[in-house]
N, C-alpha and C positions, 0 to 999 in steps of 0.2 A: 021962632022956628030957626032951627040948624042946620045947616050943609054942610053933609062932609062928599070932598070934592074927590071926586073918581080919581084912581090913578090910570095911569095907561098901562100897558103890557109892561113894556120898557121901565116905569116907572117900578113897578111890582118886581120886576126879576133883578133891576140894579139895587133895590133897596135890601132883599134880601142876600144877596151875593155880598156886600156890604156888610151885612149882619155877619156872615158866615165865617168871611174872612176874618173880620174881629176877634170872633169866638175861636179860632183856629191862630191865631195873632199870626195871619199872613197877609200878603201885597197881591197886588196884577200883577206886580213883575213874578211872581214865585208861580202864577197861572200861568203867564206868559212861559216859562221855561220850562216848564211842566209841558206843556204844548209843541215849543217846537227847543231843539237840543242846541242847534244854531245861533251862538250870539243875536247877528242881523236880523236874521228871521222872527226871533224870538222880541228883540228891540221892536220892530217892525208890528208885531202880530199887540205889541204891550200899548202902540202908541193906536193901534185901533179902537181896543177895549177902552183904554181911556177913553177916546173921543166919543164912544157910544154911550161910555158911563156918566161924562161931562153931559153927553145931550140926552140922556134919560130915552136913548131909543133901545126899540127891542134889539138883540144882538142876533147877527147870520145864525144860520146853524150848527157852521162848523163852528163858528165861537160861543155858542149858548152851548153845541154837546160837550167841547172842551174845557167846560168848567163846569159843569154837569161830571165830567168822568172825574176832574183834579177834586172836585169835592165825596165820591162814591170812595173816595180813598181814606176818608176820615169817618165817613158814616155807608156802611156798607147796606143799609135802608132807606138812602137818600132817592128821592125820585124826582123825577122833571119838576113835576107838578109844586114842589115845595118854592122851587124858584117862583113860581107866580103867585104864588097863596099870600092873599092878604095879611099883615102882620096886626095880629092881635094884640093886644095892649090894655093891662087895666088902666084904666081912667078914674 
């Protein structure tokens, strides 16, 4: 018998945001500046994401909507929900 081990929220929405950025061949940083126009701020808001992304926790709101809106810009079909959606995969 097999286990396949749950993710978390956080787990589900950095794995995808991950995927997305890949597929777009972009950074946090490119979110981050996307997000706020300000060097510091920008520096600032990039060294959050990492650290949420490093810990696999779900992100605030204003950082889950802000990558949320930075990706609505490459798929104008994109919705919340696809950040948590399970990633399918043939096996």
């Amino acid at each position: 018998m097999t286990f396949k081990l749950q993710q978390t929220f956080g787990e589900l929405f950095w794995d995808n945001v991950d995927e997305k950025l890949k597929e777009n061949k972009k950074t946090l940083k490119d979110v981050a500046r996307f997000m706020e126009s300000d060097d510091k701020k920008s520096e600032a808001l990039y060294h959050r994401m990492y650290r949420s992304r490093s810990e696999r926790t779900n992100p605030s709101n204003n950082i889950g909507g802000g990558i949320y809106s930075y990706f609505k810009q490459f798929d104008k079909f994109q919705t919340v929900g696809y950040l948590y959606d399970e990633l399918k995969e043939d096996i």
